[in-house]
KEKE-3310 file (N, C-alpha, C; in steps of 0.2 Angstrom, whole numbers, plus 5000, padded with zeros to 4 digits):
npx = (5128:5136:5144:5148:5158:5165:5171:5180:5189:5195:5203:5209:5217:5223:5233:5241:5238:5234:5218:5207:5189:5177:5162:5146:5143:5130:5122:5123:5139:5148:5164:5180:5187:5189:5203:5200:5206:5226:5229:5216:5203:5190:5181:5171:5162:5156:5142:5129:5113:5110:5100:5093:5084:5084:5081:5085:5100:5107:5107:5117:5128:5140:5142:5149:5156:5167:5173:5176:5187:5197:5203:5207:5219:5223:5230:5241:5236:5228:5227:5220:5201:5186:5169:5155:5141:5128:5125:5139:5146:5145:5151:5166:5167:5167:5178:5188:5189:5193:5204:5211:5215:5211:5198:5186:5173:5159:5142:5133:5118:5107:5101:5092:5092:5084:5075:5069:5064:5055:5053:5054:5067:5070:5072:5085:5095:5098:5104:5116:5123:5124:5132:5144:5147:5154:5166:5171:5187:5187:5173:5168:5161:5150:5150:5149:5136:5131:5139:5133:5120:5123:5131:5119:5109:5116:5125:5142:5156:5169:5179:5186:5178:5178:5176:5175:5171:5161:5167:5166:5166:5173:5175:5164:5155:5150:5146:5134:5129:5112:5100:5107:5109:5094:5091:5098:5091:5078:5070:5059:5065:5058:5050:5050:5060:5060:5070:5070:5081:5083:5080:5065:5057:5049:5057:5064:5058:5048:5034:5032:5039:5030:5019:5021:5024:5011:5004:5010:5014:5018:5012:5015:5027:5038:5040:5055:5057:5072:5076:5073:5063:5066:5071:5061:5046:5048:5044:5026:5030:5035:5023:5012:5016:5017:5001:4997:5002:4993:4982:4981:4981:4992:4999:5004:5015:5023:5039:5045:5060:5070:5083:5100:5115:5130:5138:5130:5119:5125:5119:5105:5106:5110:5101:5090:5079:5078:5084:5076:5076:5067:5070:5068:5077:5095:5111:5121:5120:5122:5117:5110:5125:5131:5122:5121:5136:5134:5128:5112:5103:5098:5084:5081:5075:5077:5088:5100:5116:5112:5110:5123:5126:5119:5120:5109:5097:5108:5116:5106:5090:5084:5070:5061:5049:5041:5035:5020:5017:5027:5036:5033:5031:5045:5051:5042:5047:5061:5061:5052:5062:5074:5087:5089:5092:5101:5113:5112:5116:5130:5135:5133:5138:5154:5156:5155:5164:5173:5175:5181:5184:5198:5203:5197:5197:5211:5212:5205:5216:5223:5219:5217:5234:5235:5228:5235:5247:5241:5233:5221:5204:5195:5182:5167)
npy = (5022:5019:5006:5012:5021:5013:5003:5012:5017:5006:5002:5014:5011:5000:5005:5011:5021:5032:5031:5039:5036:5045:5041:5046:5038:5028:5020:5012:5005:5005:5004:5013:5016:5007:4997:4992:4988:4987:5003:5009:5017:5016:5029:5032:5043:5053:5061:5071:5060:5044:5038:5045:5052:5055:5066:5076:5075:5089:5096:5091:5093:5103:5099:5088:5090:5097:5087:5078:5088:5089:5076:5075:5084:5079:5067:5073:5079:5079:5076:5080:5081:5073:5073:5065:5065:5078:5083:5074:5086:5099:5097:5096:5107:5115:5111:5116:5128:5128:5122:5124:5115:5105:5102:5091:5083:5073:5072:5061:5064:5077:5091:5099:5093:5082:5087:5091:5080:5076:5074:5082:5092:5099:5118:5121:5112:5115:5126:5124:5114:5122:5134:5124:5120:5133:5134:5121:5111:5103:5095:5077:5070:5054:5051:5059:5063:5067:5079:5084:5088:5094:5107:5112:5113:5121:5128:5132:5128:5135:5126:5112:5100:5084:5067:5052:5039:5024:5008:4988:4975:4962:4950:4944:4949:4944:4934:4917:4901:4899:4892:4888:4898:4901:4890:4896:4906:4901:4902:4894:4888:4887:4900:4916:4929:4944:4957:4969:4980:4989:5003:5003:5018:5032:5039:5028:5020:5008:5007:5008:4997:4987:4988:4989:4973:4970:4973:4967:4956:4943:4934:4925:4930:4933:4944:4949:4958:4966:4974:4990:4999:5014:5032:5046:5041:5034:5015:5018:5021:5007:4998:5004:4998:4985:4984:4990:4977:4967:4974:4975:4961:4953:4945:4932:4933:4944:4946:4950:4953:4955:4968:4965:4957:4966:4959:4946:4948:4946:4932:4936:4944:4935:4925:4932:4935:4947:4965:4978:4995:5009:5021:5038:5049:5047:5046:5038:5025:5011:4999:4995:4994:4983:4972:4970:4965:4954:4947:4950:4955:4973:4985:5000:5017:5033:5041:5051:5044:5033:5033:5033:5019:5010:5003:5004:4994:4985:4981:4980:4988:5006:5015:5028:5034:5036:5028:5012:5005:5007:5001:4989:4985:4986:4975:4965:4963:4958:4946:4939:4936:4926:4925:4937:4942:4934:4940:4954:4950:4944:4955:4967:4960:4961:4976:4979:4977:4985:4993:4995:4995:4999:5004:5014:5022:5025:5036:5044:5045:5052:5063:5067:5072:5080:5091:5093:5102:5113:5129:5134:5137:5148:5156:5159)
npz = (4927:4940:4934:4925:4932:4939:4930:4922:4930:4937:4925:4922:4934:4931:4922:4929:4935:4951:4959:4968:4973:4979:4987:4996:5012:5011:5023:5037:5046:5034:5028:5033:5019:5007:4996:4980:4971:4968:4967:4967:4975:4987:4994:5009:5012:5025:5026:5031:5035:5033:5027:5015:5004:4985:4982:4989:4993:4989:4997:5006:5003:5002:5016:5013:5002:5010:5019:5009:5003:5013:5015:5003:5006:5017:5013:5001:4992:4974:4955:4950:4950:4945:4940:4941:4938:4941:4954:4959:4953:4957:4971:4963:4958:4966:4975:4965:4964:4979:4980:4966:4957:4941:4933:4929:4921:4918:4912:4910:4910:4906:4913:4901:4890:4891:4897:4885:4877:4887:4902:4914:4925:4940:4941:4947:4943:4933:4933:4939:4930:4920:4928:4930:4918:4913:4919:4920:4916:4906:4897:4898:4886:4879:4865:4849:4846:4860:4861:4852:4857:4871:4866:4859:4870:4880:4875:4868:4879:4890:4893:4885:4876:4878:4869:4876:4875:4882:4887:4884:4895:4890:4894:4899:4892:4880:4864:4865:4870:4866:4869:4883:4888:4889:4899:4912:4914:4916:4905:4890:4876:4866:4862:4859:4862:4868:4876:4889:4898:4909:4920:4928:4924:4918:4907:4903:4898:4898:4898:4884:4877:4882:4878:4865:4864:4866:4855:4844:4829:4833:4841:4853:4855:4872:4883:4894:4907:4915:4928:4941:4951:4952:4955:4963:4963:4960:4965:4963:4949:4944:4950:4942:4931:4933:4934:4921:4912:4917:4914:4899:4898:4898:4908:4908:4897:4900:4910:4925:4932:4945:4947:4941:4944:4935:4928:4927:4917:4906:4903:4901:4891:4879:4880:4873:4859:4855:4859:4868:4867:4871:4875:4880:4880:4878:4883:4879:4879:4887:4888:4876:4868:4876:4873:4860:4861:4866:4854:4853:4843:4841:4845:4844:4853:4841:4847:4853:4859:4853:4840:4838:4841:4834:4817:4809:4800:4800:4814:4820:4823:4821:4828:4821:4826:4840:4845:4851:4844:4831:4837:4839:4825:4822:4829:4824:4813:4814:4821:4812:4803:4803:4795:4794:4808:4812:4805:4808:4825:4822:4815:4826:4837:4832:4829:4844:4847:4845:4858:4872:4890:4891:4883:4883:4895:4892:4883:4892:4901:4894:4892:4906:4906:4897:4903:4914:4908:4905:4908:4921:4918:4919:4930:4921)
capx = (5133:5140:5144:5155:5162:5167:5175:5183:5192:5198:5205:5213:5221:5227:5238:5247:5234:5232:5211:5202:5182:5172:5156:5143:5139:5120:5118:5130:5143:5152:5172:5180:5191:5192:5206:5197:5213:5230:5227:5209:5201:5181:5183:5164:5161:5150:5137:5120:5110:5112:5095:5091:5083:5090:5081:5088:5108:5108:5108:5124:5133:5144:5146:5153:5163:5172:5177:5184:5195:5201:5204:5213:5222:5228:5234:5244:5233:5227:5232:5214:5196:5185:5165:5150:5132:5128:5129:5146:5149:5143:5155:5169:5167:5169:5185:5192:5191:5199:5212:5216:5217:5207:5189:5182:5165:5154:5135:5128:5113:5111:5093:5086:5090:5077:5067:5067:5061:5046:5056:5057:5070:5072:5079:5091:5098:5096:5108:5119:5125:5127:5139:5149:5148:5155:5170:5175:5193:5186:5170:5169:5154:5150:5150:5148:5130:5130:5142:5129:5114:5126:5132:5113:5105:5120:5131:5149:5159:5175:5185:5188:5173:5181:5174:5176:5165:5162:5167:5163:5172:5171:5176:5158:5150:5150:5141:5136:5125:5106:5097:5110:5105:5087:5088:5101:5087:5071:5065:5059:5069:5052:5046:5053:5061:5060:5072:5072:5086:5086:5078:5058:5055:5047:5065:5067:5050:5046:5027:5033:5040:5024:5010:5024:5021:5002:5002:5014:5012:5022:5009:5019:5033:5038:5046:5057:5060:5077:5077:5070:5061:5071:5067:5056:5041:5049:5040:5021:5030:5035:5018:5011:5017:5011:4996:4997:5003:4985:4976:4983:4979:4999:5002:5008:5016:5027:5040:5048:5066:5074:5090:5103:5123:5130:5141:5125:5116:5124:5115:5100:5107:5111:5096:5085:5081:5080:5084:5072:5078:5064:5073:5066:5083:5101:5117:5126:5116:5126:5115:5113:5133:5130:5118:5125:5142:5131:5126:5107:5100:5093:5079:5082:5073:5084:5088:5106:5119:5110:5111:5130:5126:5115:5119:5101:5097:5115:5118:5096:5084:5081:5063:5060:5042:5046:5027:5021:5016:5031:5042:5030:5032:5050:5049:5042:5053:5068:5059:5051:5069:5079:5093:5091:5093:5107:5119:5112:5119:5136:5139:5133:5146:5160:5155:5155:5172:5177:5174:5185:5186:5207:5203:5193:5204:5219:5210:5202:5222:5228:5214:5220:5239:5233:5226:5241:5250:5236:5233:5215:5199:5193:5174:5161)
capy = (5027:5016:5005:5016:5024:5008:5001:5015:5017:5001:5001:5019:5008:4996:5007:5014:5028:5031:5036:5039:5037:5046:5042:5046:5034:5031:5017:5014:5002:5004:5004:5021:5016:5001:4994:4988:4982:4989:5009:5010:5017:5019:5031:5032:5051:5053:5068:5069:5055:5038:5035:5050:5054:5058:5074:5078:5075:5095:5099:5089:5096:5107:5095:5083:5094:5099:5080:5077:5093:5085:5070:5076:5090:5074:5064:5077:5083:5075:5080:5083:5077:5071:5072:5063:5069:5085:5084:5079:5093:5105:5097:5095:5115:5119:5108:5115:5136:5128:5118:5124:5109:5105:5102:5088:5083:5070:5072:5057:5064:5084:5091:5102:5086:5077:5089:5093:5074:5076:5071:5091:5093:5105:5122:5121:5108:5116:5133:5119:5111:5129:5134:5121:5120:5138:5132:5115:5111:5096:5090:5071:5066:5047:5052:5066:5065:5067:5081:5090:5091:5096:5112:5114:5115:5125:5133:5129:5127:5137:5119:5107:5093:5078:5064:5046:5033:5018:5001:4983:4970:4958:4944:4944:4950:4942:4926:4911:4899:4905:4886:4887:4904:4902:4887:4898:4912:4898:4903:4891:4888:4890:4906:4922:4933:4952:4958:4975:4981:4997:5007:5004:5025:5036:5039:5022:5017:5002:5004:5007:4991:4981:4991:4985:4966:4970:4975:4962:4950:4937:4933:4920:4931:4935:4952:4948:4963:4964:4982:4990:5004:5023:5038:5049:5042:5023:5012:5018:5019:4999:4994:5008:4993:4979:4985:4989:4971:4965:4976:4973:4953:4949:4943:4925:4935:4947:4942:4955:4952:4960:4972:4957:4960:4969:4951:4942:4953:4944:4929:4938:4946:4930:4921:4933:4935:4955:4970:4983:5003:5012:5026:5047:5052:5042:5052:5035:5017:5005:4991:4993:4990:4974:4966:4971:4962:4947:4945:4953:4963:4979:4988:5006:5023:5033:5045:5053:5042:5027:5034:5031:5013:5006:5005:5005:4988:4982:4977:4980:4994:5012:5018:5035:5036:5031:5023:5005:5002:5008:4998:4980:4981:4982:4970:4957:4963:4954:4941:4937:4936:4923:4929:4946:4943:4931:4945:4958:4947:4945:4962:4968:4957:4964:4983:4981:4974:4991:4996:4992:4999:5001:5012:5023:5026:5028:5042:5048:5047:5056:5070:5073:5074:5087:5095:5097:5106:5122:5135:5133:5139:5156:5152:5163)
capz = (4929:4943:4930:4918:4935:4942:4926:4921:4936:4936:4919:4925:4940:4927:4918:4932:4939:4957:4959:4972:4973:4986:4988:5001:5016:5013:5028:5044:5047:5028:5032:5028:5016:5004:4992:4977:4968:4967:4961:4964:4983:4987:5003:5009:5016:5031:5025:5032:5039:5028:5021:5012:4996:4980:4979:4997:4993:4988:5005:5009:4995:5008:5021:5009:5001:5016:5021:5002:5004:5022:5016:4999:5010:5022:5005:5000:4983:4968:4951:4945:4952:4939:4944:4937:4935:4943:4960:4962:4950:4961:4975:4960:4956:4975:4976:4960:4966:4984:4978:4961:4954:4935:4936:4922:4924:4915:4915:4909:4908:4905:4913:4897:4887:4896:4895:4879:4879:4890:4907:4915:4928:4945:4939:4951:4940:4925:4931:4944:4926:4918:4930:4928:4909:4912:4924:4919:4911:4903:4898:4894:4882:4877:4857:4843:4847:4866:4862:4850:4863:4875:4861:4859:4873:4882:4871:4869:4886:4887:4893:4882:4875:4874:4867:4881:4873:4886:4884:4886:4896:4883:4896:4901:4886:4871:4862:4869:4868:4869:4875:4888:4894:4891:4905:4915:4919:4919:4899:4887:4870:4859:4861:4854:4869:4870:4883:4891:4903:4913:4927:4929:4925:4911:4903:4898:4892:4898:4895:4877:4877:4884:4875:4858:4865:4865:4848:4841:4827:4835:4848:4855:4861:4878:4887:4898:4909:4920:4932:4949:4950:4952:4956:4969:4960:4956:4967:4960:4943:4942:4950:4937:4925:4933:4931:4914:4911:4919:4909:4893:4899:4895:4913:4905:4893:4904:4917:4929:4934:4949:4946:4943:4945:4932:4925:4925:4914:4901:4900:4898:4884:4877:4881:4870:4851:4854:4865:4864:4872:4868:4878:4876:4878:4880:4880:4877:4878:4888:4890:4867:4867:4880:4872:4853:4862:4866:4850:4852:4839:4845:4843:4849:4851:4836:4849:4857:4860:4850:4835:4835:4842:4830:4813:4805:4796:4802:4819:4824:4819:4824:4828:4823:4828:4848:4847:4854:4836:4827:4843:4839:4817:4822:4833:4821:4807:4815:4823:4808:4797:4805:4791:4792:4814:4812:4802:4814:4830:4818:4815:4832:4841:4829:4831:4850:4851:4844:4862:4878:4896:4895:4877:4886:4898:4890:4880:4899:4905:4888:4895:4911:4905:4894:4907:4918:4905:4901:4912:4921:4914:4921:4930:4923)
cpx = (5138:5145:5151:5161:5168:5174:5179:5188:5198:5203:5212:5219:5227:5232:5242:5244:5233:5225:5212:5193:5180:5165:5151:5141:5132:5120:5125:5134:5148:5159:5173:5182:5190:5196:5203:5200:5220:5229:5221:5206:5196:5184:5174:5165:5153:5146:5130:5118:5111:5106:5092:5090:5086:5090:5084:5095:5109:5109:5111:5129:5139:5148:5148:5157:5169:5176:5181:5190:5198:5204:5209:5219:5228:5230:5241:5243:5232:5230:5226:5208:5192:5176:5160:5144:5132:5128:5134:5149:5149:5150:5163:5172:5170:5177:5188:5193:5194:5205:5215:5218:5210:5201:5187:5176:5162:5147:5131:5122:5111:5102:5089:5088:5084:5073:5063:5063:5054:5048:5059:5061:5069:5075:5083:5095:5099:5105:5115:5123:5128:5134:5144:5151:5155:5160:5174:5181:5191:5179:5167:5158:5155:5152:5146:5140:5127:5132:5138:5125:5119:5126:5124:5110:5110:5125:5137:5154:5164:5182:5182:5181:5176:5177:5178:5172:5167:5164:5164:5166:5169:5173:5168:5153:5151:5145:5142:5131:5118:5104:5100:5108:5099:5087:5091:5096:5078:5065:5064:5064:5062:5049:5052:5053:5062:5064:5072:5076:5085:5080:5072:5057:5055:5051:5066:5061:5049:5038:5028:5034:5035:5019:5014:5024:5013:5001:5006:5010:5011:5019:5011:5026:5035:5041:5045:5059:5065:5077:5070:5068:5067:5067:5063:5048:5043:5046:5033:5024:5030:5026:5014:5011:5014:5005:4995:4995:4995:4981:4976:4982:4988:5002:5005:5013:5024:5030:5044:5053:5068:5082:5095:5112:5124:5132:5137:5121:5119:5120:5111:5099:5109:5105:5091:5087:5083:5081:5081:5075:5075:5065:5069:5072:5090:5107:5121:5123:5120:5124:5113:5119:5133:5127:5119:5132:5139:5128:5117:5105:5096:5089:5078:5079:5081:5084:5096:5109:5118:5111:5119:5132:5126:5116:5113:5100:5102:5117:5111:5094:5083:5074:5065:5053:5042:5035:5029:5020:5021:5037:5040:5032:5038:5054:5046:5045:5057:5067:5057:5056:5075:5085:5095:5093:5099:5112:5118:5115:5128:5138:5137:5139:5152:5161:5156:5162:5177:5179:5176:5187:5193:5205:5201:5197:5210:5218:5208:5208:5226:5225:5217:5229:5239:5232:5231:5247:5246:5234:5223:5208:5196:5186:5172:5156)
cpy = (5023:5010:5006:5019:5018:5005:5005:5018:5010:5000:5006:5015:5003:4996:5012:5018:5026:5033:5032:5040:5039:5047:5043:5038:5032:5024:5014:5007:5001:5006:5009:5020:5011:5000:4988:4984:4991:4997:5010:5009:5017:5021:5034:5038:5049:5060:5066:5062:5051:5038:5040:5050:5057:5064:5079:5079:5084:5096:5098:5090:5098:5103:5090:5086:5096:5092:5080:5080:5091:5081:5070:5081:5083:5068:5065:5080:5077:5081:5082:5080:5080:5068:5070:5062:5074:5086:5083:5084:5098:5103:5098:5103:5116:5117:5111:5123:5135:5124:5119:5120:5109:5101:5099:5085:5078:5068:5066:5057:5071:5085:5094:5097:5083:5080:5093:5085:5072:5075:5078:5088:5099:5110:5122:5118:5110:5121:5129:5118:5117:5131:5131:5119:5128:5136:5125:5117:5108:5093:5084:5069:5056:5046:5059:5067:5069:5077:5089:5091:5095:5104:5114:5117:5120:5130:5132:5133:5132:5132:5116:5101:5089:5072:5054:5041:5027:5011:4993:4979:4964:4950:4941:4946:4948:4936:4922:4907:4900:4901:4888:4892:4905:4897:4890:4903:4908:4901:4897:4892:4891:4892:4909:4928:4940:4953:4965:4977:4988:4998:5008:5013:5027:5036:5034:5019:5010:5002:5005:5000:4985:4984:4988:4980:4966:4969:4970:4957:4942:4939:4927:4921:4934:4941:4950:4956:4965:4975:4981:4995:5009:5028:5038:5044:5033:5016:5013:5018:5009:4996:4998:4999:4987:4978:4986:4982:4968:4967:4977:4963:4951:4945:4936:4927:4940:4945:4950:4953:4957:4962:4963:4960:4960:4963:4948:4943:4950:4934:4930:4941:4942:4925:4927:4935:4943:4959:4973:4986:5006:5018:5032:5049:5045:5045:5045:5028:5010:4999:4990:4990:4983:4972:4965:4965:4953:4943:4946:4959:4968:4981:4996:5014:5027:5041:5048:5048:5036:5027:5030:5021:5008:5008:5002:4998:4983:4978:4978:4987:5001:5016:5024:5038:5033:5030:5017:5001:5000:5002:4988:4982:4982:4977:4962:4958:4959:4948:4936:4934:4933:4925:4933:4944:4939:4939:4951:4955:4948:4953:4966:4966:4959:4971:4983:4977:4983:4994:4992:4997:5003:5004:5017:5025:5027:5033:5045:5049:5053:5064:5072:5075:5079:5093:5099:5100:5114:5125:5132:5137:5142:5154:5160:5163)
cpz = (4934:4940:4928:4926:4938:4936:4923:4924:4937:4930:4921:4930:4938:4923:4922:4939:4946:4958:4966:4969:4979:4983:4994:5006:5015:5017:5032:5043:5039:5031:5026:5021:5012:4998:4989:4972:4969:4963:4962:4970:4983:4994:5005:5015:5021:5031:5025:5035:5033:5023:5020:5005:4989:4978:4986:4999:4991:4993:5010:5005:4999:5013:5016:5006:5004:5019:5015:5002:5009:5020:5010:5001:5013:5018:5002:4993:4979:4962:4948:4948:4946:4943:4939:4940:4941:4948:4960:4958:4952:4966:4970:4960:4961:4974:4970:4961:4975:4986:4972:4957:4946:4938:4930:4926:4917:4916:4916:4907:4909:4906:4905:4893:4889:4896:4890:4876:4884:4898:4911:4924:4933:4941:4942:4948:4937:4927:4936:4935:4921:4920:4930:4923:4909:4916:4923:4915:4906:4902:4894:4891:4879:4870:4854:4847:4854:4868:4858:4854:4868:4872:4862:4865:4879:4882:4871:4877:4884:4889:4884:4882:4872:4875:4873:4880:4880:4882:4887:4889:4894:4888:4901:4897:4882:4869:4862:4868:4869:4873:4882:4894:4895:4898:4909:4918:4918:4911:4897:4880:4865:4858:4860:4862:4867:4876:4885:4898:4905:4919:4925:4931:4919:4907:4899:4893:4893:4896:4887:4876:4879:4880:4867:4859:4863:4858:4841:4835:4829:4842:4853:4861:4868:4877:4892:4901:4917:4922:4937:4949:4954:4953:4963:4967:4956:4958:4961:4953:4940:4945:4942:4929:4925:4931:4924:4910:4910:4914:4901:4890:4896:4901:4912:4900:4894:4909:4918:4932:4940:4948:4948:4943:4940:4926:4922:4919:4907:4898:4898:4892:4878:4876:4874:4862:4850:4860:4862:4869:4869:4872:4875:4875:4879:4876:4880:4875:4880:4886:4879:4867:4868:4877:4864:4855:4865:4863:4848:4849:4842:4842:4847:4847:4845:4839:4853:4854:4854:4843:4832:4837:4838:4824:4809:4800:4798:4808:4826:4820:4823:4824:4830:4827:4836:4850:4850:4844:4832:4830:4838:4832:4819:4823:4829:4816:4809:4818:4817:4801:4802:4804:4795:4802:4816:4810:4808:4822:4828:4818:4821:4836:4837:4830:4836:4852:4849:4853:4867:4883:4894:4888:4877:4891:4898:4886:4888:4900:4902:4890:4900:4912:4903:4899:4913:4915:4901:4908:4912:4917:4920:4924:4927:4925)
residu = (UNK:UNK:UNK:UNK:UNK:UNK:UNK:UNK:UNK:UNK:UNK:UNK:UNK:UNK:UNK:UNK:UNK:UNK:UNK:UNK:UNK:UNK:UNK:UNK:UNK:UNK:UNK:UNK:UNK:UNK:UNK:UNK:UNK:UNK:UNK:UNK:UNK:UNK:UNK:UNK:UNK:UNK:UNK:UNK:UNK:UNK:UNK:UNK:UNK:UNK:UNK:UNK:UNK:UNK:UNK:UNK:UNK:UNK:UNK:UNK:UNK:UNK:UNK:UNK:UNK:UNK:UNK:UNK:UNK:UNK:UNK:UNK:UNK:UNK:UNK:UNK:UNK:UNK:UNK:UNK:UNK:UNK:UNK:UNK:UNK:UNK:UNK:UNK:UNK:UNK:UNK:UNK:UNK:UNK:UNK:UNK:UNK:UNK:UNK:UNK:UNK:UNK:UNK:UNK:UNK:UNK:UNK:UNK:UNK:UNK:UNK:UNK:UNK:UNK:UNK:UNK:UNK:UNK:UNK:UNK:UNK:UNK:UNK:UNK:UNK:UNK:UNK:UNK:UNK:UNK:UNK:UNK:UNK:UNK:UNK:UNK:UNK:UNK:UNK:UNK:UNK:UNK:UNK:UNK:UNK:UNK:UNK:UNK:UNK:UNK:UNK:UNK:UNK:UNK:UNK:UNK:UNK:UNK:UNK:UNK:UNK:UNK:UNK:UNK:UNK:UNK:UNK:UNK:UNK:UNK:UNK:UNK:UNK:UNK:UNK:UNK:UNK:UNK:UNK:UNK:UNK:UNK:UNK:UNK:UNK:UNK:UNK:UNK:UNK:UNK:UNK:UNK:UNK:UNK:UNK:UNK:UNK:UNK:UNK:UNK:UNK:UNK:UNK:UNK:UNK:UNK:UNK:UNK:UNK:UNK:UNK:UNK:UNK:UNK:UNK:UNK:UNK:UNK:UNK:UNK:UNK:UNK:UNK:UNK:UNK:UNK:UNK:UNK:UNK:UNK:UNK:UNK:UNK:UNK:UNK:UNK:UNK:UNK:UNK:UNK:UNK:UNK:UNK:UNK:UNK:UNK:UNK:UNK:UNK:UNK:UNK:UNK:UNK:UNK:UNK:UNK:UNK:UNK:UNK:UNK:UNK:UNK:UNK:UNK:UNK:UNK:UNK:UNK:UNK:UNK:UNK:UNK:UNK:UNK:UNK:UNK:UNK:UNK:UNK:UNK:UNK:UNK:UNK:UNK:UNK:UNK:UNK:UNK:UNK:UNK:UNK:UNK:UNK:UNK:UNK:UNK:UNK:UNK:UNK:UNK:UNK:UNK:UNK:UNK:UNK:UNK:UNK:UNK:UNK:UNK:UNK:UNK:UNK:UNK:UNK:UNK:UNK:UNK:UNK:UNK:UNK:UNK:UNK:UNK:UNK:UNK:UNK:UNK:UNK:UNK:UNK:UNK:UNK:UNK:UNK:UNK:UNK:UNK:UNK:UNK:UNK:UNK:UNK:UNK:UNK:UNK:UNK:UNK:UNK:UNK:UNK:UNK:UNK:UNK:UNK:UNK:UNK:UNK:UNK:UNK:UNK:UNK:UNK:UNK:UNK:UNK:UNK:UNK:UNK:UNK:UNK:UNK:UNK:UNK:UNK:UNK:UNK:UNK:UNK:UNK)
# end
């Protein structure tokens, strides 16, 4: 999400837009204000104490709200504030009943999805997202499928769902040479790389991904794994893995990478023969796109967002069964088929060129031009 907000933003800046970003202070000395280029501010709110919890920000919802209003008061208004995942949607909602201005909101990741996946959410959350289902002008989904769970599990909005796919910046993602990036992140050339990218926690499945090394043909190949634990419950999840690792005897087998800078992130996508995202849910699938535009065949749960990622056979494989067994025979399918992982790399990297920051945001800017020509949307 900081990601898509960050570049999204930027691209908005590049075409004209004046944004502001407010995010919370979480530790002291951060400067109020900074110019990130031309068109494009981070203004860091001071709510609550710095080092707080995620499950803890609810209860600076209020005081944060009230600096935003201050700060957009003494601006002289925006023409629309635009809020992503459900806290600031909560403060997004308050700003948009005491300023009057339109209200778009993108979840990213919507609680009874999740827990319709096995991942249950606070109800707080549940009627928190409700409410502003029932109140937004605008809500941006990543693709048609993001667009059905959403209809599903909440009933159609009475704003606007518009469709905002992410994109790539292609000047750091694309295909290069592997040797070079095996020795760039310290792999060998002559084993067979697995890579998984995301956030060490249940959601994404990394012990899917090592219990589907266990089980592999291709005794030989490595899982490289790039992320940091998350969550309330992130720390004991990523050792949770370590363990695993141990007692599955793969500890020569598995390496664990710490969270790497966003840019970086495509060597590793480079360096391997496949990505696996054995995700339960995924309302879009960035790190598929990136590693699809670095010329890595995927291997992805055939769940949300991925579906419209991964054409099935074409540019990697969709697992319907989100096993470790179902994950490994896909897993040595492509490995096993040099061809068949060549074309899949090839039609990957042409698929993910469809997709570019500045054309999601000139579809996000065509959104809130629309938006300043309709009459606001009534809260129920």
């Amino acid at each position: 999400m900081n990601v898509y907000v960050r570049e999204m933003v930027s691209a908005l800046a590049q075409q004209g837009n004046e944004c502001i970003v407010y995010t919370r202070a979480d530790r002291p000395g951060l400067p109020r204000e900074v110019l990130v280029e031309p068109g494009h501010r981070v203004v860091h709110v001071e709510a609550g104490p710095h080092h707080l919890p995620k499950e803890a920000l609810v209860d600076v919802i209020d005081d944060f709200t009230d600096a935003v209003v201050a700060d957009i008061a003494a601006r002289g208004g925006v023409a629309a504030v635009h809020a992503h995942y459900w806290l600031s949607g909560e403060v997004a909602h308050r700003i948009k009943h005491r300023l009057d201005v339109p209200f778009v909101v993108t979840f990213h990741t919507l609680a009874r999805v999740k827990g319709a996946g096995g991942d249950a959410e606070p109800g707080h959350r549940e009627h928190a997202e409700a409410a502003q289902l029932g109140c937004a002008d605008a809500v941006c989904v990543s693709c048609p499928a993001e667009a059905d769970d959403l209809v599903r599990h909440y009933g159609t909005p009475p704003g606007r769902v518009e469709i905002v796919s992410p994109g790539v910046e292609h000047a750091f993602f694309g295909p290069g040479d592997r040797s070079g990036a095996r020795r760039a992140i310290g792999e060998p050339d002559d084993v067979s790389i697995v890579l998984f990218v995301g956030r060490i926690q249940p959601l994404k499945g990394p012990d899917v991904a090592i219990r589907a090394l266990h089980e592999m043909s291709e005794t030989s190949a490595r899982l490289v794994i790039v992320g940091g634990a998350s969550g309330q419950e992130g720390r004991a999840e990523y050792e949770r893995m370590r363990l695993l690792v141990e007692d599955l005897g793969l500890c020569d087998r598995v390496r664990f990478v710490d969270p790497q800078p966003h840019h970086q992130l495509s060597t590793y996508y480079r360096a391997a023969d496949v990505a696996v995202v054995p995700s339960r849910s995924e309302s879009f699938g960035l790190v598929a796109l990136e590693a699809s535009a670095c010329g890595a065949p995927v291997v992805a749960s055939a769940v949300g967002g991925l579906l419209s990622l991964i054409d099935d056979g074409v540019n990697g494989l969709l697992v319907h069964q989100r096993t470790p067994h179902a994950f490994a025979a896909a897993l040595d399918m492509v490995l096993a088929d040099p061809a068949m992982a060549t074309s899949m790399s090839m039609a990957g990297a042409l698929r993910a060129r469809e997709y570019s920051w500045s054309g999601a945001a000139r579809r996000l800017g065509d959104v809130y031009d629309d938006l300043s020509r309709r009459s606001l949307v009534v809260c129920r």
